[in-house]
C-alpha positions in Angstrom: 4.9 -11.6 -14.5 2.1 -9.0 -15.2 -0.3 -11.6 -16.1 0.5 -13.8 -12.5 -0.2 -11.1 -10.4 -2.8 -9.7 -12.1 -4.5 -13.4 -11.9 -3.6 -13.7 -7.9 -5.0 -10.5 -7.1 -8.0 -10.2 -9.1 -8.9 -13.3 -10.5 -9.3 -14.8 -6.6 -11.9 -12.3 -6.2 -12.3 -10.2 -3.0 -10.9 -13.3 -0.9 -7.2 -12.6 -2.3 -8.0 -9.0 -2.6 -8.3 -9.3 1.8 -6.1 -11.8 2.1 -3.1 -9.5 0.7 -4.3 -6.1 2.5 -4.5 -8.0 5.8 -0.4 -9.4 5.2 0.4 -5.2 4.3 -1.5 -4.1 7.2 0.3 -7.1 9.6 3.3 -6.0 8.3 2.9 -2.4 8.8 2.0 -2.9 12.4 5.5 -5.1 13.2 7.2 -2.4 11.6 5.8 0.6 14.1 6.3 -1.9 17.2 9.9 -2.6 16.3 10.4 1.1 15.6 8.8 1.7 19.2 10.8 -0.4 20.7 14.1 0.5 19.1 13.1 4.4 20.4 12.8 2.8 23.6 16.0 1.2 23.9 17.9 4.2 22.8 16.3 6.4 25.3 16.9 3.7 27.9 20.3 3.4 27.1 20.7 7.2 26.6 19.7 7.8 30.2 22.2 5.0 31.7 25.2 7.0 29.9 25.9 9.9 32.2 
């Protein structure tokens, strides 16, 4: 297993390297819109409750 990912990540030179930062950083990103949104919608509902 150690030898794979070493040969994905390093052996592919700085083209992998970007490649896999780019899918981390894409997935960071959908992760603080969802959070922003789910804020939203619990505010939103919060303020239809009383």
């Amino acid at each position: 297993m150690d030898n794979s990912l070493f040969l994905i990540f390093f052996r592919s030179g700085p083209i992998g390297l970007v490649i896999f930062l780019l899918c981390i950083g894409g997935m960071i990103y959908l992760l603080t819109k969802a959070d922003e949104i789910k804020k939203r919608t619990q505010r939103m509902e919060n303020e239809k409750k009383p």
